[in-house]
Each structure stands twice: as C-alpha cells, then as structure tokens.
PATOR-982887 format. One record per residue: residue in one letter; x, y, z of N, C-alpha, C in turn. Coordinates in steps of 0.2 Angstrom, whole numbers, padded with zeros to 4 digits, always signed. Last residue first. Layout:
<pts>
AXYZXYZXYZ
...
</pts>
This chain:
<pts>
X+0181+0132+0078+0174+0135+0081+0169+0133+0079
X+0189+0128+0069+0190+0124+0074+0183+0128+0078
X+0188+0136+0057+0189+0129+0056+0187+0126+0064
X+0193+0147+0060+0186+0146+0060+0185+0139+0058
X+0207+0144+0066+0202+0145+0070+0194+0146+0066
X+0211+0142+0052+0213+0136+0057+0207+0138+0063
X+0210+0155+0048+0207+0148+0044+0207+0144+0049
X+0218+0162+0055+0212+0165+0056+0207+0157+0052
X+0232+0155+0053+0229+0156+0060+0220+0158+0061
X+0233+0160+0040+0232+0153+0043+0229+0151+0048
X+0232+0174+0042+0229+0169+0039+0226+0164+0041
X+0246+0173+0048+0240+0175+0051+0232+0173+0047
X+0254+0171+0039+0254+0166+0046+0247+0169+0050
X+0253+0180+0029+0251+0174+0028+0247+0168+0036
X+0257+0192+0037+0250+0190+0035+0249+0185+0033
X+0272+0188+0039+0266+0187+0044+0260+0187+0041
X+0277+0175+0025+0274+0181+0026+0271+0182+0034
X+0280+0166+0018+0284+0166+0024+0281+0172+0025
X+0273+0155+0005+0271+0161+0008+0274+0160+0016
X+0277+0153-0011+0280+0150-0003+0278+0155+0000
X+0267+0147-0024+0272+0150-0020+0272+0148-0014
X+0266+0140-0043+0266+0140-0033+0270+0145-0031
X+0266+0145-0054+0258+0144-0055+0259+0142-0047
X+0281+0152-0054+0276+0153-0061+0268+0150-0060
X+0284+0155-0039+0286+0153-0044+0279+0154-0050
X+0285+0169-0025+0281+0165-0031+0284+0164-0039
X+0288+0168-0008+0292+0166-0017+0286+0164-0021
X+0286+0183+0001+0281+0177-0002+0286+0176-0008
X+0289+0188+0018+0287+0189+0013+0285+0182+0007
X+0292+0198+0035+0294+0192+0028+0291+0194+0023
X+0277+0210+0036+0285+0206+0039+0284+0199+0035
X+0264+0214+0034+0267+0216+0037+0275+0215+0039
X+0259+0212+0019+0262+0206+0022+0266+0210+0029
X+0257+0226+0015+0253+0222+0018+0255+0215+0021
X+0267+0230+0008+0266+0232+0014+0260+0228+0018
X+0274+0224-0004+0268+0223-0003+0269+0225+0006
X+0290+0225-0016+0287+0229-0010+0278+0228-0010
X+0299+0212-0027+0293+0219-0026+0291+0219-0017
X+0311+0208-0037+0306+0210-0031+0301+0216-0031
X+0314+0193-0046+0313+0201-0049+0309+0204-0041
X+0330+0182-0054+0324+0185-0047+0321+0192-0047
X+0330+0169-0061+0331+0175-0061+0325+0177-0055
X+0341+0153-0063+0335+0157-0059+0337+0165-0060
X+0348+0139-0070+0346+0147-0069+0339+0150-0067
X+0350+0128-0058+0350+0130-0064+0347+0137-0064
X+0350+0120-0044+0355+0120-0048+0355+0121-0057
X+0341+0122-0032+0336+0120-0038+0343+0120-0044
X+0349+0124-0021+0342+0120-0022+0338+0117-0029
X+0360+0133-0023+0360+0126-0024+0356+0122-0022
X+0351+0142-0029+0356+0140-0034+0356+0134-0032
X+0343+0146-0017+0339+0147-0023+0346+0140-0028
X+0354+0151-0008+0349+0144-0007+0345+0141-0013
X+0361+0161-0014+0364+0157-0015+0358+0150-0012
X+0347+0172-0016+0349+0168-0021+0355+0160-0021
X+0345+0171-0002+0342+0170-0007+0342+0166-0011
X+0359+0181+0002+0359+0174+0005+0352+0168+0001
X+0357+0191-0006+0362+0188-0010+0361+0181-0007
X+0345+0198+0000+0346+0194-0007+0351+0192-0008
X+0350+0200+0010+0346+0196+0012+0347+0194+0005
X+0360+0210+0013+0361+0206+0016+0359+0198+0013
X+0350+0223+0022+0358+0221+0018+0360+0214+0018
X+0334+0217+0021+0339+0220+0024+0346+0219+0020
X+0320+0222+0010+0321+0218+0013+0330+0221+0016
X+0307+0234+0011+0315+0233+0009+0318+0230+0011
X+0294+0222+0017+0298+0229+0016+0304+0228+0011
X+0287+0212+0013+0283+0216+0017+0289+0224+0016
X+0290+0206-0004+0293+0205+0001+0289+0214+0006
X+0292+0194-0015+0286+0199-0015+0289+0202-0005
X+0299+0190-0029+0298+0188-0022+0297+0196-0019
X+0299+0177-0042+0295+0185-0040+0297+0181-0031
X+0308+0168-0055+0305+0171-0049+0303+0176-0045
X+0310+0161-0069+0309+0167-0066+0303+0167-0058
X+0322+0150-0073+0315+0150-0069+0316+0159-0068
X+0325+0147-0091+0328+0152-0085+0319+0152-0080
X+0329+0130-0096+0327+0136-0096+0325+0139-0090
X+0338+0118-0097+0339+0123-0101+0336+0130-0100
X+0331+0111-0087+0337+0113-0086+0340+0119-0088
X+0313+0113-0090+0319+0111-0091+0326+0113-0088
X+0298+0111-0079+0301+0115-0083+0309+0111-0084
X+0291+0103-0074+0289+0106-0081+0293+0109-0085
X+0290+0110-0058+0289+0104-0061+0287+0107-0068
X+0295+0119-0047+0297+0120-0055+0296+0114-0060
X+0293+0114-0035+0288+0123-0037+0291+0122-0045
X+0301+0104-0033+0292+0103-0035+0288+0109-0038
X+0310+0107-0028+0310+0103-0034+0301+0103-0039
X+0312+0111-0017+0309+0117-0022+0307+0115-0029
X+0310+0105-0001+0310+0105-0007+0307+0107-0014
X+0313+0115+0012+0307+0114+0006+0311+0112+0002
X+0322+0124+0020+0319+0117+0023+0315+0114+0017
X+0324+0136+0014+0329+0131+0015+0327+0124+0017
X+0312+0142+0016+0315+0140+0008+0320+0135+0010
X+0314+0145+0028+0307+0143+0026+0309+0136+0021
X+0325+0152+0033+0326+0144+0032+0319+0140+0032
X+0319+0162+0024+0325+0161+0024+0324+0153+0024
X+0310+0166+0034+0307+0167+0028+0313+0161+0023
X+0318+0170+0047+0314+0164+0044+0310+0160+0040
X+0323+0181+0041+0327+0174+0043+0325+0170+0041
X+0311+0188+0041+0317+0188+0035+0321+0181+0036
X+0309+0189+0054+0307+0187+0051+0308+0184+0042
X+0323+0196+0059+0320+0188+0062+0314+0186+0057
X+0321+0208+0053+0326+0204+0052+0325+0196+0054
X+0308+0212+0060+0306+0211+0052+0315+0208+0050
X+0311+0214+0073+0306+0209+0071+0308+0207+0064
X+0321+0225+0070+0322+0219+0072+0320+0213+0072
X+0313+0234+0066+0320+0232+0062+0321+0225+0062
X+0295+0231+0073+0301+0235+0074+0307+0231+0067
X+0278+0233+0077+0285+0230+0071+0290+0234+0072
X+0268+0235+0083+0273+0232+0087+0281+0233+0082
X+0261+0240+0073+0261+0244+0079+0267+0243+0081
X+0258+0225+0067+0257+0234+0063+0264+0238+0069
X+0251+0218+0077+0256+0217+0075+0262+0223+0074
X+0240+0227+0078+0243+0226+0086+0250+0225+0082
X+0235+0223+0065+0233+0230+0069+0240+0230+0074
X+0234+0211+0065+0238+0214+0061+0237+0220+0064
X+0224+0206+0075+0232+0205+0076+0234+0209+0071
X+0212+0213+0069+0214+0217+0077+0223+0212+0076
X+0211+0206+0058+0212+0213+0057+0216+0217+0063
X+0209+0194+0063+0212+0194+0059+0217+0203+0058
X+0196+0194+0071+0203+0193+0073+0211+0196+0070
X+0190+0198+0061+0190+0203+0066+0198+0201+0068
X+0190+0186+0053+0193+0193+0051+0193+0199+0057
X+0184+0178+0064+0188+0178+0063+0193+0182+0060
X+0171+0185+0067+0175+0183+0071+0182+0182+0069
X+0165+0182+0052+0167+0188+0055+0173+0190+0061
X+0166+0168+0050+0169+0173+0046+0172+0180+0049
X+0159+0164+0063+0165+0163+0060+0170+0167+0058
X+0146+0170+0059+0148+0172+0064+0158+0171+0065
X+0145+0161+0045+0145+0170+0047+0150+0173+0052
X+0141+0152+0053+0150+0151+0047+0150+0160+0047
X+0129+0152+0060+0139+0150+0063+0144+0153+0059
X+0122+0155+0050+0124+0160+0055+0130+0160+0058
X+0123+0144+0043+0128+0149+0039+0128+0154+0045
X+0118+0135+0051+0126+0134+0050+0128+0140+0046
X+0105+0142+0052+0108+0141+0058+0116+0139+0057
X+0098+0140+0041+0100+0146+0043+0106+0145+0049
X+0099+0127+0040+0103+0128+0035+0105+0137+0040
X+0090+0122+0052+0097+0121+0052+0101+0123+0048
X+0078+0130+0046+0082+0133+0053+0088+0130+0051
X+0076+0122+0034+0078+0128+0034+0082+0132+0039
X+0077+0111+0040+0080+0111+0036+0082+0117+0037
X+0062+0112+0047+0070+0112+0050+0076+0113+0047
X+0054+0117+0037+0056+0120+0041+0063+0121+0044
X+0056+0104+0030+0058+0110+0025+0061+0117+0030
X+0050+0097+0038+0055+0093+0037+0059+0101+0034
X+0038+0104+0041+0040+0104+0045+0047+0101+0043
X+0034+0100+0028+0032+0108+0028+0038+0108+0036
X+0028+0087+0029+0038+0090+0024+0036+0097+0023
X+0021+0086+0037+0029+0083+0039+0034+0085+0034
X+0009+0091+0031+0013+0096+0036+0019+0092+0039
X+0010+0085+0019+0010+0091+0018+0012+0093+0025
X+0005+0073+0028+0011+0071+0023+0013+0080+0020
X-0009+0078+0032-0002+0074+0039+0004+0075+0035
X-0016+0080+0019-0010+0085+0027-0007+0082+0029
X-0016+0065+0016-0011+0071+0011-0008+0077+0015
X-0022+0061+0024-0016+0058+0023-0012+0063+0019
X-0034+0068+0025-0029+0068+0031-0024+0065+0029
X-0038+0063+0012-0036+0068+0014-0033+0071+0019
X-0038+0051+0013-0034+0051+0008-0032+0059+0012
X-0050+0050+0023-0045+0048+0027-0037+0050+0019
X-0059+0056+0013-0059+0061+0019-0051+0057+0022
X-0062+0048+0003-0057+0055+0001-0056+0058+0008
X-0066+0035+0013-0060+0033+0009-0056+0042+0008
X-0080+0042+0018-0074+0041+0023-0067+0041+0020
X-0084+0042+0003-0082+0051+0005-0079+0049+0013
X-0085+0031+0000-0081+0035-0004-0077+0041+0000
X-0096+0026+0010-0087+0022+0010-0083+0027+0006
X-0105+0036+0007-0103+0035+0013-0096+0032+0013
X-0109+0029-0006-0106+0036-0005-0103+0038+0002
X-0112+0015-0003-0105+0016-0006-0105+0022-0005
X-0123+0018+0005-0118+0014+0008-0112+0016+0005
X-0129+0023-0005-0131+0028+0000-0124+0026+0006
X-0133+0013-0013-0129+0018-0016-0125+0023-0011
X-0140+0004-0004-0132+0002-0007-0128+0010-0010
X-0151+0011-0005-0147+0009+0003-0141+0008+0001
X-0156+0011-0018-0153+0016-0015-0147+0016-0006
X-0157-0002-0020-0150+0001-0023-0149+0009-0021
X-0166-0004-0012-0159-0008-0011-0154-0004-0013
X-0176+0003-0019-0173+0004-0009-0169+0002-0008
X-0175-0003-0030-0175+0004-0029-0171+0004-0023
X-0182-0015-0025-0173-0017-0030-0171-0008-0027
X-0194-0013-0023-0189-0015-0016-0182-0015-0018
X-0198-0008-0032-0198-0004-0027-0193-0007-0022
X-0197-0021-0041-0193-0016-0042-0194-0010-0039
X-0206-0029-0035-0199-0030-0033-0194-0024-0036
X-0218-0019-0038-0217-0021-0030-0207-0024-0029
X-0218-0021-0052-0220-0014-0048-0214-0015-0040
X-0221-0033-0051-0217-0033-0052-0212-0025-0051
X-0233-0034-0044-0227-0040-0041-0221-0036-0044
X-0239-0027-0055-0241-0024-0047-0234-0028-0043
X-0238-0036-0064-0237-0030-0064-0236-0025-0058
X-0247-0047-0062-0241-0047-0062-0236-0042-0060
X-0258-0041-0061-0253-0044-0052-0249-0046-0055
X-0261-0038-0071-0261-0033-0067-0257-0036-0061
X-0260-0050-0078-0256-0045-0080-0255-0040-0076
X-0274-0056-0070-0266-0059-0070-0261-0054-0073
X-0282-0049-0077-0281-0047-0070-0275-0048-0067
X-0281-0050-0091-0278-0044-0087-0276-0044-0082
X-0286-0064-0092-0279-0061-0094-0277-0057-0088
X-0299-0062-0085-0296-0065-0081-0287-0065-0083
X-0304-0053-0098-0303-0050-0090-0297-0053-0086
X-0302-0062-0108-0296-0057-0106-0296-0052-0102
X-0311-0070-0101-0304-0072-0102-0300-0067-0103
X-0322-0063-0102-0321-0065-0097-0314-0068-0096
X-0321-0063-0116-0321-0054-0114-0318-0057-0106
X-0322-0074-0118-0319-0072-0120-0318-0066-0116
X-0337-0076-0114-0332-0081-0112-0325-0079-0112
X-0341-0067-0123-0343-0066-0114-0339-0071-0114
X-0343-0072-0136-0337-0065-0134-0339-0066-0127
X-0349-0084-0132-0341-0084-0135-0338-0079-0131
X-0360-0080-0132-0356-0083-0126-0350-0084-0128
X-0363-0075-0144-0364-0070-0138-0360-0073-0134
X-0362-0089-0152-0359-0082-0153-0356-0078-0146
X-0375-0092-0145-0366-0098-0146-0362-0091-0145
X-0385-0083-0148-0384-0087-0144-0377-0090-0141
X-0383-0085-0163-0381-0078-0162-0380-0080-0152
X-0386-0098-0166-0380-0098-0167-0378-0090-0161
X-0399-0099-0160-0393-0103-0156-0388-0099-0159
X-0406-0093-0169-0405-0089-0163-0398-0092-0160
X-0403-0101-0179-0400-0095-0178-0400-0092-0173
X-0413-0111-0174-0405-0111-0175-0401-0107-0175
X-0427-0103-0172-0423-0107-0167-0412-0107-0170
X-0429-0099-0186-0428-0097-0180-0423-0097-0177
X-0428-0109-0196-0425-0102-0197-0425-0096-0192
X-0428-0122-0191-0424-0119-0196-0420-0111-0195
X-0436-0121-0183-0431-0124-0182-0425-0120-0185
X-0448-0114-0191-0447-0111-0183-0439-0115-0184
X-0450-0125-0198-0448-0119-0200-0445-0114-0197
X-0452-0136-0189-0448-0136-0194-0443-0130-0197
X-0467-0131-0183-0459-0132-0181-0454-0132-0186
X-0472-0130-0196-0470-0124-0191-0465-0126-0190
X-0473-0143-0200-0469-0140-0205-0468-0133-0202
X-0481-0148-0187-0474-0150-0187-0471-0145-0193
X-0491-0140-0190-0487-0139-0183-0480-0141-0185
X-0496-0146-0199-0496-0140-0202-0491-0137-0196
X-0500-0161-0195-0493-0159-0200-0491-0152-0202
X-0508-0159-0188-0501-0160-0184-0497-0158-0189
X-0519-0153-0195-0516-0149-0191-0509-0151-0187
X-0520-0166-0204-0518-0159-0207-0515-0154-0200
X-0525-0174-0193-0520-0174-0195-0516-0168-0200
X-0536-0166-0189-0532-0166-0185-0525-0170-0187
X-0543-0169-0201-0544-0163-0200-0536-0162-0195
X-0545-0182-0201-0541-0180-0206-0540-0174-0203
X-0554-0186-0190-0546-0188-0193-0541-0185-0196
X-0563-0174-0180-0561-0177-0189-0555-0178-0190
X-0573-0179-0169-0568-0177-0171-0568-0181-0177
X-0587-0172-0164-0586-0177-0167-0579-0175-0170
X-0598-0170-0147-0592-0169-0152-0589-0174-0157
X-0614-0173-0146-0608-0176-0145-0603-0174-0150
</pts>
C-alpha cells in the first residue's frame, strides 16, 4: 500500500506555487504586457484604417462635389460665353446698321451736294450763255441812236438817285472826283447836261474825268470813290443774267 509523505507533498505544493510565482512574475505578465501592447497597435492600426477610410470618403464626396462644382462652372462658363458673343454679335450688327445709315446719310448728301452745284453750274453756264448770246445780238443791233437813248437814260438814271449817299464822308470843302466810264464817245451834248445834274444834286465841287470801255456796250457807269451808278447795257444785262439764275 502506497504511503504518502506529508511533508514530501508539501514541499512539492510549495516548489509549484514559488514556479507559479515565478512563471507570474516573469513570464505570464510580461507576456500580458507585450500581449496589451500588441493590441494596442492592432486597435490603433485599426483606428487609423477606420481614420483613413473616413478620409478616403471624405475625399471621394469631395472629389464628387467638386466634379459636380466643375460641370456647373463649366455649363455656366459655356452659358456666359454664349450671352457674350450673342451681346458682340448684336453690338456688331448695331455698328453696321449705324455705319451703313451714315454711309447712306453721306451718300445723299453727297448726291444732293453734287446735284445743287450741277444746277448752279448749269445756271452759271446758262446764264452767261445768255449773257454772252444778248450782248452778241445787242453788239450787232447798236446803232447812234440806241446809244443816244441810252445816254438819256443813263441821264435820268442820275437824276432820279439821291447822290447824297455816293459821297457820305466827305466835306463841303473838298473836291469829289468823279470817274465816268462811258460805252463810247459819249454825244454832243451829254457832258455838260451831267455836270449841270451832278452841281445841283450834290451842290459842291465835283470834278469829272472820262473814259471809254466798249464793253458796256451802250450807256455807262458813275463811279464815285468806293459806289457807283451802273446805267450801262452790260450792266442791265447782268442784272438780268443774275435775276435769271436766281430764278431757275
């Protein structure tokens, strides 16, 4: 029969328990710690997975509104370049339309400027035609006799006219000289009746110096110092050629 030994089996509890102990100490606990540890960085490593993932969808969301912000701001952008270039396109029909109404204003102008000096031309010429072809016929027709009837009327031209006016300026005291321009030799007769109209019209000293202009065909011209008195045909003929471009 087996015989246990008290003592013997209490040595061996005690020699377990100062294992355990030792195990405890210098085992067990530190493995716990390295154990704790290891879970740490895995809990952690897990956390900053779980970080990133959330930084990744954030990222991704945010990716996502600025694709969408892009599309918008391109549709927008795409939107105002289209209002721009209808705004330069209609600016620019506004600047033809406005370029071809005063291209057309300029034109008319121009036709109606060309077209009054055509007239005044046409005038002009017409007229001195006129002008030329009655002296001509005049010329022709002139006889002694015209040219004393015209002389006449050269005459009670002066006579009817206040002369007062041809010699504004001048004094009593001082001598008018007068020029009298006359189509021919004027007739026997005629300077002395002149000068008596001349004296008692203007009643102070007048001197008188003549000359011969053929061109006045008949009558003739008083010229005082800055007027004169034109009883001339050419004058009257003038007149007549002015009055008719006037009136055409």
């Amino acid at each position: 029969m087996l015989e246990l030994n008290v003592s013997t089996i209490l040595l061996q509890m005690a020699n377990f328990i100062i294992m355990a102990l030792i195990l405890y100490r210098f085992l067990f606990k530190p493995l716990q710690k390295v154990l704790k540890k290891r879970e740490d960085v895995i809990l952690g490593a897990m956390d900053e997975a779980q970080l990133a993932k959330i930084e990744a969808e954030e990222t991704r969301q945010l990716y996502e509104e600025k694709s969408n912000n892009i599309d918008a701001e391109i549709a927008a952008r795409k939107n105002e370049a289209r209002i721009v270039i209808e705004r330069t396109r209609q600016q620019m029909l506004r600047n033809v339309q406005s370029q071809v109404e005063q291209i057309e204003a300029q034109t008319e102008e121009t036709l109606t400027k060309l077209q009054k000096e055509a007239i005044h031309q046409h005038k002009e010429t017409i007229g001195e035609l006129a002008s030329k072809f009655s002296k001509g016929i005049l010329s022709d027709l002139m006889s002694n006799q015209l040219r004393k009837n015209f002389e006449q009327e050269f005459l009670d031209q002066i006579s009817n006219l206040d002369l007062s006016a041809y010699i504004e300026g001048t004094t009593t005291e001082e001598a008018n000289f007068i020029k009298v321009i006359m189509a021919s030799k004027p007739a026997e007769g005629f300077e002395k009746k002149l000068t008596d109209i001349l004296d008692k019209k203007l009643s102070r000293e007048i001197k008188l110096s003549y000359e011969i202009d053929p061109s006045l065909v008949a009558g003739g011209i008083l010229r005082f110092e800055n007027k004169l008195i034109d009883g001339s045909l050419m004058g009257q003929i003038k007149l007549l050629k002015k009055k008719y471009q006037e009136a055409v």
